[in-house]
Steps between C-alpha positions, in 0.01 A plus 500: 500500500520719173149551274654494170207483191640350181350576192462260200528638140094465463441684776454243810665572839648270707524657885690333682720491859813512457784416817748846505816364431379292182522666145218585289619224307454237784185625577353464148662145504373361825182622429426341191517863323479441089667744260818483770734214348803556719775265264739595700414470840536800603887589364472768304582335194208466288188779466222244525393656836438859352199725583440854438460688848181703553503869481442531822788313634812587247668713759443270804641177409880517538717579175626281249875443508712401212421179446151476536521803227672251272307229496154736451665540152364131439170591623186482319424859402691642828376827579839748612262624815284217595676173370628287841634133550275372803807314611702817602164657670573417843180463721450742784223720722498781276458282203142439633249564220737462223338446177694340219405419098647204302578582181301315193775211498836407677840437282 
């Protein structure tokens, strides 16, 4: 299991274990995480899962691809360095400790 610490727009965190294998996404979802809305399911075809990455952990979660850049465009106030869909953050060891913000509101 994965520590991942989710961070609501006010400033309450959520840390929770999370199975490697799941997405950041799932693990939000299945643990009653709010500020995660996850329309989608987990396709990559909405932005209602979006979080801004902490500093601390830009360069360790893998890179975006093409897609996921794409739909960020929807995004609440994306951020070009931080902005993430939890859905294509795929839960593993050295994800342990991630930290990750929601933005003020999903759309």
């Amino acid at each position: 299991m994965t520590k991942i610490t989710y961070v609501e727009y006010g400033g309450k965190e959520h840390t929770v274990d999370v199975a490697n294998g799941l997405s950041v996404m799932e693990g939000a979802r299945d643990n009653g995480i709010p500020g995660i809305e996850a329309d989608c399911g987990g396709a990559c075809a909405c932005s209602t899962c979006h979080v801004y990455v902490d500093d601390a952990w830009v360069d360790k979660v893998p890179a975006k691809d093409g897609m996921e850049e794409d739909m960020l465009d929807f995004a609440y106030e994306p951020d070009a360095t931080k902005s993430r869909l939890t859905c294509q953050i795929k839960v593993t060891d050295a994800l342990d400790g991630l930290r990750v913000q929601m933005p003020e509101k999903q759309i």
